[in-house]
N, C-alpha and C positions, 0 to 999 in steps of 0.2 A: 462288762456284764458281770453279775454281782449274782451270788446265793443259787448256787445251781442243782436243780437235781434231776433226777434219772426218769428219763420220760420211756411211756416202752414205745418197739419198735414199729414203726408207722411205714415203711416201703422208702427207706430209702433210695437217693442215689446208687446206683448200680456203678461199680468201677471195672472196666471202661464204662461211660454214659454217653459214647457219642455215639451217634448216628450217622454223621455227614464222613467222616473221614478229617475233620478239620480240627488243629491241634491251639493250645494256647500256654503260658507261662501262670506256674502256681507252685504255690509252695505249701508243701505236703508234707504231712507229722506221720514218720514210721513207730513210731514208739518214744519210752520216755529217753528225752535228749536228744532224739532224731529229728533233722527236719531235713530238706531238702526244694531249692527251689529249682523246678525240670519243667520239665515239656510234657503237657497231660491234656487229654482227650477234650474239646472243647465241648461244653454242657448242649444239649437240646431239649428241648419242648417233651414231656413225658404225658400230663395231663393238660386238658382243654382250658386251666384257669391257673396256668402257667404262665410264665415271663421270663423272658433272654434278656439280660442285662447286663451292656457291654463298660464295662468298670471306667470310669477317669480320674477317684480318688479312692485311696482305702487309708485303714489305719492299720495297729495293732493295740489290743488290749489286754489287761491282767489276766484276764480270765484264759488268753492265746497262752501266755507262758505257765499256766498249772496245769494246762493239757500238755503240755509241752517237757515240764517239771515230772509230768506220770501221776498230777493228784485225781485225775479221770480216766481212771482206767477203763471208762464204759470206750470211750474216745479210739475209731478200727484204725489201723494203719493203713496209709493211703486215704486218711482223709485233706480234703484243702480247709486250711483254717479260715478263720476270718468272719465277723458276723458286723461292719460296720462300713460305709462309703455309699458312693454316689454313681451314677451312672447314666448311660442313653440307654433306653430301652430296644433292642434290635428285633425281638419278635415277640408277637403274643399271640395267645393260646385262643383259641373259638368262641370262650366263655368269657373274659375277660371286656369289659365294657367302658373301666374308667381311665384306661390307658392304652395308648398306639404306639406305634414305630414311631423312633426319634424323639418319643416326651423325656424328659431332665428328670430324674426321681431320685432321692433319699429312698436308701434300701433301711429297713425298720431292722434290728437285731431279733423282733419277736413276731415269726410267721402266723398269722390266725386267719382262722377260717370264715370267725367272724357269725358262725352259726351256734356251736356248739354250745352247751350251759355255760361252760367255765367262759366262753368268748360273752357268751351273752349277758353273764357277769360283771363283766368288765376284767375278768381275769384272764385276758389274755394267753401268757405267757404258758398258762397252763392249757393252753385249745389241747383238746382230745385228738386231734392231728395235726400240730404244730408244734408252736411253744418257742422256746430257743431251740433250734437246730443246724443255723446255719453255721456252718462248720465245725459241728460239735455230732447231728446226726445224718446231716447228708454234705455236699459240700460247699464251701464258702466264696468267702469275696476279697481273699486276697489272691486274685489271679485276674487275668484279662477279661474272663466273665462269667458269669453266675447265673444259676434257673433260680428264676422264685417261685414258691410255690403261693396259691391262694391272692395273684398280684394284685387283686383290686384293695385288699386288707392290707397288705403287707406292703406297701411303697406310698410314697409321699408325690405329689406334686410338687416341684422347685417352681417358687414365683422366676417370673423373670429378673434379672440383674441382682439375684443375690448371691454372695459370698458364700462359692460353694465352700471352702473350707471348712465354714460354720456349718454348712446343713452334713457334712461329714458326721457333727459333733452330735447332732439331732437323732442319729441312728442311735447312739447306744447311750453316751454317758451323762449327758443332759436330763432327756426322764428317768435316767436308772437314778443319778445323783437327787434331781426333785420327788422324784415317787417312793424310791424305797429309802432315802433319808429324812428329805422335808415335810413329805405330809405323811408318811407313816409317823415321823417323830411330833408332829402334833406341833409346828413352831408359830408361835402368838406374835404381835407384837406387843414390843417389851421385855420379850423372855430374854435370857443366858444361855447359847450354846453352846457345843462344845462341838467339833469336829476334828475326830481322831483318827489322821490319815491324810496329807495335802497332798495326795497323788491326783491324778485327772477326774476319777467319781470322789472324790472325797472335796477336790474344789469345785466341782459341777454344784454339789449340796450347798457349799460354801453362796456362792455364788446366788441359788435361785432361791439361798432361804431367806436374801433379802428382798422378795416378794412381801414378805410378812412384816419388814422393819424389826426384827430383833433388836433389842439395847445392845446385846453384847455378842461376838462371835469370840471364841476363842478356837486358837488352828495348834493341833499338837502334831507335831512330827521330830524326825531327827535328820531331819535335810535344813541347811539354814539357806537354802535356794530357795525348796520350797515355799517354805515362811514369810520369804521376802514377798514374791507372789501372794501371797493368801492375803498377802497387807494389803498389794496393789490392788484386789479383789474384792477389800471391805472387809477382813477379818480388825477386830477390835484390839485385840489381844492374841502374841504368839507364844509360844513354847517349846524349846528343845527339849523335849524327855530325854536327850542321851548325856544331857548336860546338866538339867535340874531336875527337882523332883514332880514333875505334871502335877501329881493329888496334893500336895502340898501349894503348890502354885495357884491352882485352880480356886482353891477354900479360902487361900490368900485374897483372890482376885473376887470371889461371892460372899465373901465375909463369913463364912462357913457353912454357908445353905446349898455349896453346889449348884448343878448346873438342870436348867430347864428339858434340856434336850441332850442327850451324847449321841452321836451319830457314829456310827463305829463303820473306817472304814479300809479296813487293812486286809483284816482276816486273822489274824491270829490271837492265840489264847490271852497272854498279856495285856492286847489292847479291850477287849473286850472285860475282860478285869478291871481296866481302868475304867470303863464308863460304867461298870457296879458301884465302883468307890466315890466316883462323883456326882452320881444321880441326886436332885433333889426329891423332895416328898411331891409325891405325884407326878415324877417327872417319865419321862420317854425317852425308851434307849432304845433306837432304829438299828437295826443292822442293815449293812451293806456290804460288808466283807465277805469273800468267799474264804468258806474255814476246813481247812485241810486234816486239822484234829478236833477233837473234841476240849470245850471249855467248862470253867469250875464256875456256876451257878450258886454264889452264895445267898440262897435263900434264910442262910440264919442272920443274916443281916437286912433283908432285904422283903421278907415275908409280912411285915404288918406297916411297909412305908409308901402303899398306893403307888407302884412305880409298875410301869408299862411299859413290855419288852415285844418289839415289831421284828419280823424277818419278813423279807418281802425277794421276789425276782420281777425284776423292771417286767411290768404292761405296755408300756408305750399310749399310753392312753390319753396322757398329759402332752403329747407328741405336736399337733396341731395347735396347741395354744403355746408352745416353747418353742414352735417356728413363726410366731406372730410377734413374740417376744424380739427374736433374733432379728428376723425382718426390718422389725420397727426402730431397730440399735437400744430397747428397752435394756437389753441387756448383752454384754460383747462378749465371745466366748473363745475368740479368736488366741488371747493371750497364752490361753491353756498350751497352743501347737508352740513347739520350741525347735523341732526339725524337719525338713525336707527331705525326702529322698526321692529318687524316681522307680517305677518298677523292677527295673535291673539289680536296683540295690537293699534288693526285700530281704537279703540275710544279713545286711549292714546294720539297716533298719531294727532287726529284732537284735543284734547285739547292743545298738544304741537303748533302746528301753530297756534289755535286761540288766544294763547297767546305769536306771537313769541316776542315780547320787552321784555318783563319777560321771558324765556326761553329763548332767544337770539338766536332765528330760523329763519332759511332762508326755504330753500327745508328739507322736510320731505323726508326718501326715506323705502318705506314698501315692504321688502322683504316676499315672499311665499317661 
């Protein structure tokens, strides 16, 4: 989950939230660097267009470790993180009509109500009583089970006999990586990209921007793991920025016209600097990084060269047409996952990603 902001307070989960007496495994963020995986009140049914969903995969994503880091301080202690996996559904609410006990569902990272202007929009991610919340304003899905709220919106149908590991990938970083890089960045075929970042949303981009047939993908990072992947992925061209000079390489590589598209997918100051310096005329710079500080906007270079600058927070809108994709083996997304854990070993798990250069990890994938 990518570009996040401060939604106000809509009635959260209540901590305890249980009703029945009946206890479950989750792991819970006390503050910055705290986490804890214990024994917490198993979720119930609050409103009528509710849904009890009993987890059989989750992951963990970047945006878990900046809550985690303390760059969201809005984030209560004693929240359960986690805003991506799969599950059986165990109970639903009175109101609720497209889904029963025992359906197979993809849980969506973005809750909508599916009424609202902004839902009506197509702006999901902003519903006036949703958005991104799960595990960020009430609690999540990395534990044994989860309430969804608004579940006829907010979950997916699994076809029969698909890989669930890929519909894991469906919940978050597949439309965050297509929505707020590939078609916020406006990518043609023919154009030169540039994708700066080959973590799991930044190869997700990679990945669905060959929809479009790009000429060129170029993949910058300073993982030479990653890069290898980005290859195996369809990147045209790589780049260690920790080894060469990226703006130099890039101008090398476009003959000095720069790049079609930069898709910025890190979050920090630096990388978003680089996709200033590489923009061509008229080109589209998407962000997707979540940015912890503030960056330098060189408009005196940048003011009379037609270049278009997108922030976007995944809709999931693109949702239904990247599970037809997946489905159909259009496109394989499976590669991304690099480790396994089981439930029991969800703080194993999160030292494996916070260390993925050293581990050489992309997607974590935490089976129940």
């Amino acid at each position: 989950m990518e570009l996040v902001k401060t939604i106000p307070s809509i009635n959260p989960d209540h901590i305890p939230q249980d009703l029945t007496g009946k206890t479950m495994k989750a792991l819970v963020y006390y503050g910055p660097g705290k986490k804890e995986w214990e024994v917490q009140p198993r979720p119930s049914l609050i409103d009528s267009t509710d849904a009890l969903v009993k987890i059989l995969k989750t992951t963990i994503c970047g945006t878990d470790l900046h809550i985690i880091k303390g760059d969201m301080p809005e984030v209560a202690p004693g929240r359960i993180l986690g805003h991506e996996g799969i599950g059986i559904i165990e109970e639903v609410g009175s109101s609720v009509i497209n889904f029963k006990k025992g359906d197979h569902v993809i849980i969506s990272c973005v809750t909508s109500c599916g009424k609202c202007a902004y839902c009506r929009k197509g702006m999901l991610s902003h519903c006036d009583k949703g958005g991104w919340i799960l595990g960020y304003k009430i609690q999540g899905c990395q534990a044994e089970y989860v309430r969804i709220p608004y579940a006829d919106t907010s979950l997916y149908a699994i076809p029969k006999n698909s890989d669930e590991e890929s519909m894991v990938l469906l919940s978050d970083i597949l439309p965050t990586g297509f929505e707020c890089g590939v078609l916020n960045g406006h990518v043609k075929p023919g154009d030169t990209i540039a994708v700066i970042g080959a973590g799991p949303v930044g190869m997700a981009a990679l990945l669905t921007a060959q929809f479009y047939t790009p000429a060129f993908i170029i993949a910058i990072d300073q993982d030479d793991n990653r890069l290898e992947v980005a290859r195996s992925f369809g990147a045209t061209h790589t780049i260690n920025s920790g080894k060469e000079n990226a703006e130099e390489r890039i101008m090398e590589i476009t003959q000095n016209k720069g790049v079609d598209t930069a898709i910025e997918a890190v979050g920090i100051p630096q990388t978003f600097e680089l996709c200033e310096a590489i923009i061509a005329l008229g080109g589209h710079i998407a962000n997707i990084g979540v940015h912890a500080k503030s960056v330098v906007l060189h408009m005196e270079k940048l003011w009379d060269r037609n270049i278009f600058i997108s922030t976007r927070l995944v809709d999931t809108i693109t949702t239904p047409m990247l599970l037809n994709t997946v489905v159909s083996h259009k496109i394989d997304p499976r590669k991304l996952i690099t480790h396994h854990f089981k439930l029991d070993q969800m703080l194993e798990a999160y030292d494996t990603f916070g260390n993925a250069a050293k581990e050489m990890a992309l997607k974590v994938m935490i089976e129940i």
